[in-house]
Backbone of each chain as nested JSON, in Angstrom:
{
  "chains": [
    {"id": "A", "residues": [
      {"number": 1, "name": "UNK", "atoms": {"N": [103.421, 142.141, 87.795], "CA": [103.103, 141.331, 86.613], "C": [104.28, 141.337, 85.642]}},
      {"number": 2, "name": "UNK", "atoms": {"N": [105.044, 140.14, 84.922], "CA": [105.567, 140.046, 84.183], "C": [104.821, 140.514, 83.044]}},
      {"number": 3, "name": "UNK", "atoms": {"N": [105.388, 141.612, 82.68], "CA": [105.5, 142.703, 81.029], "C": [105.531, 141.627, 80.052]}},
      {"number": 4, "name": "UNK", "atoms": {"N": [106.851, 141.761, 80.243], "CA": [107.81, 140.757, 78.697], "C": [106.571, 139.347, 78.545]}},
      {"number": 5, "name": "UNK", "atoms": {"N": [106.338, 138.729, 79.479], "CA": [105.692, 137.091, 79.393], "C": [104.02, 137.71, 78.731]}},
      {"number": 6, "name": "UNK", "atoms": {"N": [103.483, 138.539, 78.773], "CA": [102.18, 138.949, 78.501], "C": [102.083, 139.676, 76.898]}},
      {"number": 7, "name": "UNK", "atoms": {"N": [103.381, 140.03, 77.031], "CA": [103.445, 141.14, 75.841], "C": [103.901, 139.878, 74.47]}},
      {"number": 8, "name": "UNK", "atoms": {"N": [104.547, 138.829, 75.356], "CA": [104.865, 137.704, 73.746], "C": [103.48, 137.192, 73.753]}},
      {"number": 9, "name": "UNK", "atoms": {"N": [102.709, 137.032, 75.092], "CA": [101.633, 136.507, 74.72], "C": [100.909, 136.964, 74.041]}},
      {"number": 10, "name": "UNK", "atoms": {"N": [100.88, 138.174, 73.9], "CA": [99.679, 139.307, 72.815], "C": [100.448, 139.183, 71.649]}},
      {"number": 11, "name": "UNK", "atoms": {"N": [101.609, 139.16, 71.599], "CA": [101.946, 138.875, 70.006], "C": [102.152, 137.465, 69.354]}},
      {"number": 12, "name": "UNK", "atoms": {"N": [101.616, 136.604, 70.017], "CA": [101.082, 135.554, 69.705], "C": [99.871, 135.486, 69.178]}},
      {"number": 13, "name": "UNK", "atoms": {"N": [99.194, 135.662, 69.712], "CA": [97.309, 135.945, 70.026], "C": [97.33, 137.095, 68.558]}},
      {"number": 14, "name": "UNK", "atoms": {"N": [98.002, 137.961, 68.642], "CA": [97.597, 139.2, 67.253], "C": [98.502, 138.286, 65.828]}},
      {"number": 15, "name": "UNK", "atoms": {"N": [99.378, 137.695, 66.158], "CA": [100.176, 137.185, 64.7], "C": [98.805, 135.729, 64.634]}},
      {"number": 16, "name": "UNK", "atoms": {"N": [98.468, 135.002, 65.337], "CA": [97.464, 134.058, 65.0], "C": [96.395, 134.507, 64.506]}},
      {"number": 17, "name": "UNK", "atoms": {"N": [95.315, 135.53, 65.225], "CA": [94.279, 136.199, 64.722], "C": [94.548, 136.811, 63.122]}},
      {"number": 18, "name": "UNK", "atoms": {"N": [95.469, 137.673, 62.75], "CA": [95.917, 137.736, 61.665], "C": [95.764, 136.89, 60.635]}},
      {"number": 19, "name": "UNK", "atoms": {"N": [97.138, 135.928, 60.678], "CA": [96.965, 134.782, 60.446], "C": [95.69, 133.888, 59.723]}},
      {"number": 20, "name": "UNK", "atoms": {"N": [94.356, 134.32, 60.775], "CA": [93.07, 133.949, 60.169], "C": [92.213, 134.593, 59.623]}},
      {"number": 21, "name": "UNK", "atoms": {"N": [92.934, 136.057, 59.227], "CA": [92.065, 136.965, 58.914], "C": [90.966, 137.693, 59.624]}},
      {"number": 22, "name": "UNK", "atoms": {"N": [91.037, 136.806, 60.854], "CA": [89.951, 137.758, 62.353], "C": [90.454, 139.111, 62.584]}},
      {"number": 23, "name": "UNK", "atoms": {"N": [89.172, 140.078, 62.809], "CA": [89.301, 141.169, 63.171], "C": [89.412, 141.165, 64.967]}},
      {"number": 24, "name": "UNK", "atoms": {"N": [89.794, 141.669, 65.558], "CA": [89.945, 141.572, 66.564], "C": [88.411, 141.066, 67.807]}},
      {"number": 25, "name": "UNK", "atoms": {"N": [87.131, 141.903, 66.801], "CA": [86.106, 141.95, 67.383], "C": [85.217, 140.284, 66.726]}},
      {"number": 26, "name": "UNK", "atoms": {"N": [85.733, 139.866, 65.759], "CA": [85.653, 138.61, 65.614], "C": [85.929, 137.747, 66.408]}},
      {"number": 27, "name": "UNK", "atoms": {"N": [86.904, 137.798, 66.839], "CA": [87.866, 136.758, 67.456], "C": [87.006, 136.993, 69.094]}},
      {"number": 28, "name": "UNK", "atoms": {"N": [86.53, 138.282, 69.662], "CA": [86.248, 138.371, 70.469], "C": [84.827, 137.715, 70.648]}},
      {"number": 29, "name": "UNK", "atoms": {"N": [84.065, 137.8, 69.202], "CA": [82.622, 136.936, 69.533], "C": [82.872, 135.44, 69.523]}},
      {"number": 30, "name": "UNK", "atoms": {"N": [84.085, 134.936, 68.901], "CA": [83.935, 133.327, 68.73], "C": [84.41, 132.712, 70.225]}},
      {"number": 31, "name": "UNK", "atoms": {"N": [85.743, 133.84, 70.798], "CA": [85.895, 132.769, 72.185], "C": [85.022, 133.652, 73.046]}},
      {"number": 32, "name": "UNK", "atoms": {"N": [84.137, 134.372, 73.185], "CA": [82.814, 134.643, 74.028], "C": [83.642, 135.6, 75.431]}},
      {"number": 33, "name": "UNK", "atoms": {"N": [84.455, 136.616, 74.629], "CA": [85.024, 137.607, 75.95], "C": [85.132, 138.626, 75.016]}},
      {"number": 34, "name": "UNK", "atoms": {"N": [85.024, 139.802, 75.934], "CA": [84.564, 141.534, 76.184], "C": [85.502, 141.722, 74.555]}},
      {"number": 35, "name": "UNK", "atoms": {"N": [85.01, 142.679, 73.448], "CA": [85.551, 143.187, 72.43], "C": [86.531, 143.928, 72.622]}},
      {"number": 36, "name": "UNK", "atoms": {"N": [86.682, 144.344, 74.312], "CA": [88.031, 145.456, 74.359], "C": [89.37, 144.225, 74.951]}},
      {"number": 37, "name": "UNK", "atoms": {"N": [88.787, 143.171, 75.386], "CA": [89.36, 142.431, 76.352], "C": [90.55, 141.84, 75.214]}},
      {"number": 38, "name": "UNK", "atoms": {"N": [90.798, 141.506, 74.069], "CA": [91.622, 140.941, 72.859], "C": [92.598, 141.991, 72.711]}},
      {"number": 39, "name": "UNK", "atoms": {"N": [92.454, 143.578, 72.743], "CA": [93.02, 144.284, 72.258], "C": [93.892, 144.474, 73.532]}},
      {"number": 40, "name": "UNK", "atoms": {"N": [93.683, 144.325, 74.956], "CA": [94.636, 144.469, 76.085], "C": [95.369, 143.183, 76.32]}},
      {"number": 41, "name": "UNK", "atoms": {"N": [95.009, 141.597, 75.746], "CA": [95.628, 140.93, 75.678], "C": [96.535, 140.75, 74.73]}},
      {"number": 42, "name": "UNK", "atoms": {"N": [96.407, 141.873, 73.514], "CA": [97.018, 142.04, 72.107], "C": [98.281, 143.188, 73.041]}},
      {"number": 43, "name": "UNK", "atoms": {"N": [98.055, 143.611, 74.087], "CA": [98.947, 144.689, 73.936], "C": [99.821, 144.449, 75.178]}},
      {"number": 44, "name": "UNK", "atoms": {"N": [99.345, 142.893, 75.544], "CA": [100.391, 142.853, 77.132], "C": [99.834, 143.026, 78.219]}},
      {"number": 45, "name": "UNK", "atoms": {"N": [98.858, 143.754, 78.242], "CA": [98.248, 144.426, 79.744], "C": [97.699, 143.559, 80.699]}},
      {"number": 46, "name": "UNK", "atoms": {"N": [97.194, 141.918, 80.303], "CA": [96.428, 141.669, 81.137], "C": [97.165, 140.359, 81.365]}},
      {"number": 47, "name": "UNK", "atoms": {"N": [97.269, 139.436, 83.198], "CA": [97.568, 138.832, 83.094], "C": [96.59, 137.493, 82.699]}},
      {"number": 48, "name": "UNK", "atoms": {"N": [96.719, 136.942, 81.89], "CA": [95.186, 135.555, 81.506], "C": [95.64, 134.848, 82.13]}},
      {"number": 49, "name": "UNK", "atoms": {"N": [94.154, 134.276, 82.395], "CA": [94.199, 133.254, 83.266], "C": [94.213, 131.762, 82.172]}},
      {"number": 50, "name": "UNK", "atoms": {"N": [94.626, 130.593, 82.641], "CA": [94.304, 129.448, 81.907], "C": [93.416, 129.164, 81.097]}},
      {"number": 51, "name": "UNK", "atoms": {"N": [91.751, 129.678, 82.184], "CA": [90.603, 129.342, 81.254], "C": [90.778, 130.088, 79.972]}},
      {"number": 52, "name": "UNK", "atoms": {"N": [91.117, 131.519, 79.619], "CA": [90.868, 132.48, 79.023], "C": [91.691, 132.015, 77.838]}},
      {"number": 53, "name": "UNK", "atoms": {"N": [93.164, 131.435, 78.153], "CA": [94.054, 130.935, 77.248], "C": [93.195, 129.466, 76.278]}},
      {"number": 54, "name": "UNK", "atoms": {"N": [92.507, 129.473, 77.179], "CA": [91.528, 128.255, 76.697], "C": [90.589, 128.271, 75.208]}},
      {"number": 55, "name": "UNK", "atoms": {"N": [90.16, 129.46, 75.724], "CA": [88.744, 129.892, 74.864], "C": [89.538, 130.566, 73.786]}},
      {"number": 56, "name": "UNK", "atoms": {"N": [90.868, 131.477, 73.86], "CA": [91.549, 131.795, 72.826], "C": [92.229, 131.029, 71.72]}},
      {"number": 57, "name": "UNK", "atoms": {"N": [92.684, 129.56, 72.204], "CA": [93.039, 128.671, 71.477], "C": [92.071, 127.905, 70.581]}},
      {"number": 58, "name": "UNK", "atoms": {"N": [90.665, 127.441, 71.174], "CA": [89.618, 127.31, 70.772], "C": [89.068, 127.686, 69.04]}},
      {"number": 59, "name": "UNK", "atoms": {"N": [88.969, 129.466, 69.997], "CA": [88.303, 130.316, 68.69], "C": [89.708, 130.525, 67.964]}},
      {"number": 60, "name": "UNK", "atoms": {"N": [90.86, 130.151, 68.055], "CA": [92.253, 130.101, 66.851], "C": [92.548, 128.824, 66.091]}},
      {"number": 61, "name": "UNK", "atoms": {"N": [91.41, 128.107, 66.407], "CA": [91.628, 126.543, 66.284], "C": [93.268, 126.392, 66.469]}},
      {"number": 62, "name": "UNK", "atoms": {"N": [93.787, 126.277, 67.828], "CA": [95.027, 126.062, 67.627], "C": [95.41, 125.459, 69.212]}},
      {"number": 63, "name": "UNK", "atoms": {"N": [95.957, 124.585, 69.19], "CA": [96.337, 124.086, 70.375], "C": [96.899, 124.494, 71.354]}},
      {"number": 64, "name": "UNK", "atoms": {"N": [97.251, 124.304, 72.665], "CA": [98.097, 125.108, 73.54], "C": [99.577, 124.967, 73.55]}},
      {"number": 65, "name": "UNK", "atoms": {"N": [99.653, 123.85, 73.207], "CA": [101.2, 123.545, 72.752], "C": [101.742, 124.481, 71.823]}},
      {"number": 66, "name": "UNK", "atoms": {"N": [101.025, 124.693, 70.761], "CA": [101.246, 125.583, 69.942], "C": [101.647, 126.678, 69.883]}},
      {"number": 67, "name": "UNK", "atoms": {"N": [100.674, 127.311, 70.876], "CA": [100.651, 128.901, 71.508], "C": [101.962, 128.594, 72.318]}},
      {"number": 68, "name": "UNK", "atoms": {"N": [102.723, 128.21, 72.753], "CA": [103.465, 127.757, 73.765], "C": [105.028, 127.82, 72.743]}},
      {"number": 69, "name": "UNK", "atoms": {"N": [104.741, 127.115, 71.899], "CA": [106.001, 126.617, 70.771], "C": [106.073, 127.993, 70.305]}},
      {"number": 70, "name": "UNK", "atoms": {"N": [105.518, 128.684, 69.79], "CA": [105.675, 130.027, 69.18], "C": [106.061, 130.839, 70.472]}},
      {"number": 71, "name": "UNK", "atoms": {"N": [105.463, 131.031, 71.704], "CA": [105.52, 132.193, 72.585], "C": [107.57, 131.828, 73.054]}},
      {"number": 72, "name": "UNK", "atoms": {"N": [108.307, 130.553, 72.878], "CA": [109.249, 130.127, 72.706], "C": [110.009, 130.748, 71.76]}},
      {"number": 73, "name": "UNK", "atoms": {"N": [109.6, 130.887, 70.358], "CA": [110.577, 131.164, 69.582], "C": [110.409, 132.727, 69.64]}},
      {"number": 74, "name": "UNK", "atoms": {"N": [109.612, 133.266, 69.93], "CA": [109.6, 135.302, 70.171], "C": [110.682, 135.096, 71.025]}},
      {"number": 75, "name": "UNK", "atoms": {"N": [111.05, 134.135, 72.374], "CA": [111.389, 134.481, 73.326], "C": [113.159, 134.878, 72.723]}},
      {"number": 76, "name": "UNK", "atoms": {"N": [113.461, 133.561, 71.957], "CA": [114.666, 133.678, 71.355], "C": [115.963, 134.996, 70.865]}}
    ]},
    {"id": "B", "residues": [
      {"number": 1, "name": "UNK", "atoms": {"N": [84.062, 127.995, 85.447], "CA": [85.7, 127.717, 85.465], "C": [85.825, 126.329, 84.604]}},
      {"number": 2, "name": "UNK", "atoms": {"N": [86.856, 126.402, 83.48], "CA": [86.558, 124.815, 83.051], "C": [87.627, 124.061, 83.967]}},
      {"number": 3, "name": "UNK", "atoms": {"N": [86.988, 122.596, 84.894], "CA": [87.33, 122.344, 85.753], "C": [88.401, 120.972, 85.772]}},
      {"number": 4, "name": "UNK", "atoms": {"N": [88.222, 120.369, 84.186], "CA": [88.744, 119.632, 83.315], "C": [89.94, 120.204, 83.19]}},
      {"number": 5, "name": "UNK", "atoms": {"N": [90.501, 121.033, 82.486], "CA": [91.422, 122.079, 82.343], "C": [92.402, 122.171, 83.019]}},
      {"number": 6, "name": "UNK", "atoms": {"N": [91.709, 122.845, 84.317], "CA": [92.631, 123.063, 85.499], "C": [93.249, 121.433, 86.348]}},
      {"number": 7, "name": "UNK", "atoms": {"N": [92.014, 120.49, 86.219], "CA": [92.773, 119.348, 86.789], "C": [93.514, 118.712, 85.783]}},
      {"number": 8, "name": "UNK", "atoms": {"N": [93.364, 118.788, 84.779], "CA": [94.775, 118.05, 83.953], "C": [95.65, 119.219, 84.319]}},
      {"number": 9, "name": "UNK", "atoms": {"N": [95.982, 120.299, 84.463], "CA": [96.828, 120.991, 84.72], "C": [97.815, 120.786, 85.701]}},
      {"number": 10, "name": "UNK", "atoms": {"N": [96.994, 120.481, 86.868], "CA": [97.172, 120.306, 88.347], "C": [97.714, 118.775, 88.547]}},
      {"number": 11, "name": "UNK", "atoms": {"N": [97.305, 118.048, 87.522], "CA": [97.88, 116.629, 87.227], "C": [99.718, 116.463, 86.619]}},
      {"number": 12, "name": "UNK", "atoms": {"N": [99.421, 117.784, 85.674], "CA": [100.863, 117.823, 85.539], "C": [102.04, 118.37, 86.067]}},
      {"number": 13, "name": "UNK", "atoms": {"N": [101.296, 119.323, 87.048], "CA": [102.418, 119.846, 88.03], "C": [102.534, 119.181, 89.257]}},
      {"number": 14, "name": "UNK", "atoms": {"N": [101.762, 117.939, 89.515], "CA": [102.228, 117.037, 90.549], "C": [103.225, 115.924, 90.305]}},
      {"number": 15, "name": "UNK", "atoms": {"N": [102.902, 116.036, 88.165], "CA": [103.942, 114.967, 87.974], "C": [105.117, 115.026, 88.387]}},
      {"number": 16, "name": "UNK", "atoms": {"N": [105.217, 116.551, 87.708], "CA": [106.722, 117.521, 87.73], "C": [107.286, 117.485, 88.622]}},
      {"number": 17, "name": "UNK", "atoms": {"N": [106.476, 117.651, 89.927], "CA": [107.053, 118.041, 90.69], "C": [107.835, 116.861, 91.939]}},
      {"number": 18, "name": "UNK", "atoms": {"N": [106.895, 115.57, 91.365], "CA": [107.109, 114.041, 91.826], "C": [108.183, 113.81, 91.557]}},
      {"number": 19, "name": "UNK", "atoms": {"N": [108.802, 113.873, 90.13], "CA": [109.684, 113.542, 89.348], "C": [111.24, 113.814, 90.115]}},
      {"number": 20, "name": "UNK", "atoms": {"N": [110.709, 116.119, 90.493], "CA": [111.916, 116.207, 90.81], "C": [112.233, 116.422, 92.242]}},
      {"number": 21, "name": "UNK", "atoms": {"N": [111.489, 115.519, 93.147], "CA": [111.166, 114.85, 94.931], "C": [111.578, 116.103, 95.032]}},
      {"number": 22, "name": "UNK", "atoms": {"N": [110.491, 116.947, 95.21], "CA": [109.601, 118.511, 95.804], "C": [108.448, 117.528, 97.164]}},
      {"number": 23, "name": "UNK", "atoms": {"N": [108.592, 118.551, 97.912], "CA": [107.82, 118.449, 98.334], "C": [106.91, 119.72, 98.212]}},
      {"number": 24, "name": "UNK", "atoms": {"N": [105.468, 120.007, 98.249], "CA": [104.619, 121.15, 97.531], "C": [104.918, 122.299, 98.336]}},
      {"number": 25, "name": "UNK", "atoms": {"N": [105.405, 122.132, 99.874], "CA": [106.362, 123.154, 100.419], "C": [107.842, 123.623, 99.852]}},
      {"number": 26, "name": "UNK", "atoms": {"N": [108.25, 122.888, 99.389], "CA": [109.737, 123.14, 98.719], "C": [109.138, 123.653, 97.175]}},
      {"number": 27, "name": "UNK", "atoms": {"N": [108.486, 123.198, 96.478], "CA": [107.932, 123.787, 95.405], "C": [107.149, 125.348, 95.677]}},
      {"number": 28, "name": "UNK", "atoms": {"N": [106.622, 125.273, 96.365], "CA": [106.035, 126.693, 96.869], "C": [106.752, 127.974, 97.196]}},
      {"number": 29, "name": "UNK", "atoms": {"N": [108.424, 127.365, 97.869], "CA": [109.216, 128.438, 98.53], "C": [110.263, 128.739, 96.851]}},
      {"number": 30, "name": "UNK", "atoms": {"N": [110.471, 127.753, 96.196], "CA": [110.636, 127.901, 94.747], "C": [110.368, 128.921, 94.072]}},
      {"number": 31, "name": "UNK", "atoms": {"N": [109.031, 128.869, 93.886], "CA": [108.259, 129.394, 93.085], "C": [107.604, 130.682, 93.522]}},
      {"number": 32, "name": "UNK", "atoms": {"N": [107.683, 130.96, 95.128], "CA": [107.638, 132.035, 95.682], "C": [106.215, 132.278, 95.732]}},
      {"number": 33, "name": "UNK", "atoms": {"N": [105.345, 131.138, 95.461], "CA": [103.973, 131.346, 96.355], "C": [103.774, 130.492, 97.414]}},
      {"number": 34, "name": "UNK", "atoms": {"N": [102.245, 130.708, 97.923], "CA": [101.912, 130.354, 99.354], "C": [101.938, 129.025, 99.087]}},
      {"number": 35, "name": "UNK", "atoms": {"N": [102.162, 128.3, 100.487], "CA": [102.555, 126.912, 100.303], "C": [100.747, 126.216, 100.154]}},
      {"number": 36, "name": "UNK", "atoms": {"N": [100.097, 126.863, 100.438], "CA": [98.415, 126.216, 100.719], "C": [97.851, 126.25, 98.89]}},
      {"number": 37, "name": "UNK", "atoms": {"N": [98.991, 127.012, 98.346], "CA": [98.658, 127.439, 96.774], "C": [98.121, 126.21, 95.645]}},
      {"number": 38, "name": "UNK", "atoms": {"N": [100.087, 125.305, 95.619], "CA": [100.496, 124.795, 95.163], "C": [99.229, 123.089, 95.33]}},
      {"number": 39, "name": "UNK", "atoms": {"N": [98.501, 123.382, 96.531], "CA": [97.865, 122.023, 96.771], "C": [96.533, 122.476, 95.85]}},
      {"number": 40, "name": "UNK", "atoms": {"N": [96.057, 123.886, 95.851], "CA": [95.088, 124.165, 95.279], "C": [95.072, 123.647, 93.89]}},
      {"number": 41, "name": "UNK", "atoms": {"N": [96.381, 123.848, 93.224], "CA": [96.499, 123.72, 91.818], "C": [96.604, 122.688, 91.002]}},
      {"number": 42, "name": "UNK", "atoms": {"N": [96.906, 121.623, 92.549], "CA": [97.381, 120.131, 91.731], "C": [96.015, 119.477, 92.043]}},
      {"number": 43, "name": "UNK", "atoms": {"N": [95.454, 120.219, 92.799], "CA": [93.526, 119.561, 92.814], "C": [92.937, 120.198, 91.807]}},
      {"number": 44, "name": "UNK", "atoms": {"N": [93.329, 121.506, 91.004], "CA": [92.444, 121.918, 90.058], "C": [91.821, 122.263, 90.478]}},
      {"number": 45, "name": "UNK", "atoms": {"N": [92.126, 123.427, 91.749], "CA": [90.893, 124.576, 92.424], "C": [91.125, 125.582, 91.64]}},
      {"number": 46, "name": "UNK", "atoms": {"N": [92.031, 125.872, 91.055], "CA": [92.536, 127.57, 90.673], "C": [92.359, 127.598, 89.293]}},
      {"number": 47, "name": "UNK", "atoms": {"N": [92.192, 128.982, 88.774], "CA": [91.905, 129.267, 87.41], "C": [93.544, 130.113, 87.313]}},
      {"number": 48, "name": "UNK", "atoms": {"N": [94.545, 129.115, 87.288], "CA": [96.058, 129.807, 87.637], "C": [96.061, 131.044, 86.353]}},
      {"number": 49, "name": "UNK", "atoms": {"N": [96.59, 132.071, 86.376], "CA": [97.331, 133.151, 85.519], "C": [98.299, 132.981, 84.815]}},
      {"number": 50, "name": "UNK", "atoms": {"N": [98.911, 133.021, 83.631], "CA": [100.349, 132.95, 83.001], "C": [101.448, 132.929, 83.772]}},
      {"number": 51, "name": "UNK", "atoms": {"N": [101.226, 134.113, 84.599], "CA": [102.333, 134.594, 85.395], "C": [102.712, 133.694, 86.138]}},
      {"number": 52, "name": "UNK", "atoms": {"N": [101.752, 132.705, 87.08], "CA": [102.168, 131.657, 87.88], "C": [102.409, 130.689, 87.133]}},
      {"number": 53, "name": "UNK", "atoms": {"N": [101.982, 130.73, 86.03], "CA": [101.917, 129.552, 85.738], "C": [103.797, 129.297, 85.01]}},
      {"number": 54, "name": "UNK", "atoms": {"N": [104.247, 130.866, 84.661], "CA": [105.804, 130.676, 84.379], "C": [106.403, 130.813, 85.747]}},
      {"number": 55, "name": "UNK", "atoms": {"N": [106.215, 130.77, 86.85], "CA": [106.349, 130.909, 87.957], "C": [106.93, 129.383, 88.283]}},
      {"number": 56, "name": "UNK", "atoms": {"N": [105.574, 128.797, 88.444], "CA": [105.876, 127.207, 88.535], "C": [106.973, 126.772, 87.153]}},
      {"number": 57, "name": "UNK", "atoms": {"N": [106.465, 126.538, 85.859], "CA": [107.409, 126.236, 85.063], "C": [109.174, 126.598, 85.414]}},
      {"number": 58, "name": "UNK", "atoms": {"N": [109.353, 127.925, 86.279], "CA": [110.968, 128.348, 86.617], "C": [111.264, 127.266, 87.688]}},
      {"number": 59, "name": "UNK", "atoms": {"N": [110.207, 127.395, 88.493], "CA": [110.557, 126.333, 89.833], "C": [110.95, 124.986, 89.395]}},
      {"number": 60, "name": "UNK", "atoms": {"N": [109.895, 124.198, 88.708], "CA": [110.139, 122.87, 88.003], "C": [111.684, 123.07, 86.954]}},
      {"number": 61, "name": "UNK", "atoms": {"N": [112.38, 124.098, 86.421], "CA": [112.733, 123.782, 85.616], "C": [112.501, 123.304, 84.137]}},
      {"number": 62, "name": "UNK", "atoms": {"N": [111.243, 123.885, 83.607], "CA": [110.123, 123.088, 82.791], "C": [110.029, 124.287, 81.813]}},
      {"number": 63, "name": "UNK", "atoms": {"N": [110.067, 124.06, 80.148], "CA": [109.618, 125.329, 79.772], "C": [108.164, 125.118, 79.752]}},
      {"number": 64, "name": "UNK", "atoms": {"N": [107.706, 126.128, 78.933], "CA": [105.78, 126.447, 79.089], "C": [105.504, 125.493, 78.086]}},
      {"number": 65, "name": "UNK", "atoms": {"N": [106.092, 125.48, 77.309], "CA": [105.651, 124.409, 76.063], "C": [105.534, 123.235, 76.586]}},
      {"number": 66, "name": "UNK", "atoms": {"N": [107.002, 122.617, 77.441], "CA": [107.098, 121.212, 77.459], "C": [105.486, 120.662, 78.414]}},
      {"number": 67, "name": "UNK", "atoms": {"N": [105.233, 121.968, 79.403], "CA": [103.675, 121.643, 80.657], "C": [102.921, 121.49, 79.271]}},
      {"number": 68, "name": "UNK", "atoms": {"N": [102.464, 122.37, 78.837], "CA": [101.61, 121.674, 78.297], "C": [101.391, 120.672, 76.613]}},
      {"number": 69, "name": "UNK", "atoms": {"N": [102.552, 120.373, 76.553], "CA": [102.746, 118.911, 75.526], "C": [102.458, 118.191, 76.916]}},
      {"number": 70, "name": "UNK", "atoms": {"N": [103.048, 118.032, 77.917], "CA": [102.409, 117.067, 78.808], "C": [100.719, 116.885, 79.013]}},
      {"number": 71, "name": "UNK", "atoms": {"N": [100.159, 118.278, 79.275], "CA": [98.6, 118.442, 79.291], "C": [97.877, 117.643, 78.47]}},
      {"number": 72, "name": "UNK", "atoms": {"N": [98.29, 117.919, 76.933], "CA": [97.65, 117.447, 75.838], "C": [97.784, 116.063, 75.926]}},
      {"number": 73, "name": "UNK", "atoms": {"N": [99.341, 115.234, 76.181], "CA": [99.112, 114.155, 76.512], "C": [98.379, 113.41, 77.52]}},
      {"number": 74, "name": "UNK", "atoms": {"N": [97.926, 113.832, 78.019], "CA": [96.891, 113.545, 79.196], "C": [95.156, 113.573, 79.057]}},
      {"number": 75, "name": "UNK", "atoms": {"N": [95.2, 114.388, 77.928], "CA": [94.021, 114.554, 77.17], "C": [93.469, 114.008, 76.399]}},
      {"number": 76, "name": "UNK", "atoms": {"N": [94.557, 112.943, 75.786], "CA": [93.885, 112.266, 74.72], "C": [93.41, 110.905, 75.283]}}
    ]}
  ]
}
């Protein structure tokens, strides 16, 4: 599993949640996955799948492009 | 599985890959998955992972952003 590609993705996902003032376990009831499951995608560990990127953008009201444009400029 | 999702997905990596005359065997040996993969994905069988999914984006030459500004355009 690519580290680096998972780990911008969790610091995407934690600077957005922030961002909205969601607690982690918030964020976990609005896109409808496990309360521990945010904090291993917050920390890199897991690889997501599309759908999952789905339901995260959703409950961030934020598009995928978006998540995408930012996971770009960490990369920098 | 949202099944919408995955076939606009699978819509845009056939564009990509049209564009740059792949054949889904030459895209597959690319990208370093199974060649039976790549057909799954452009039908929108698979709930693809990040990981493949920057997998394909290296093969195409494509960053992650630009797939899905394409997605979204396809969406509206």
């Amino acid at each position: 599993m690519n580290k680096k590609l998972s780990a911008k993705f969790g610091e995407v996902i934690r600077e957005l949640r922030k961002e909205r003032n969601l607690s982690q376990e918030a964020l976990a009831d609005k896109a409808d996955v496990h309360r521990t499951y945010i904090g291993m995608i917050e920390r890199g560990e897991k690889n997501i799948t599309l759908e999952n990127i789905q339901r995260l953008a959703k409950a961030l009201n934020v598009s995928l492009k978006s998540i995408f444009e930012r996971l770009e400029k960490i990369s920098k």
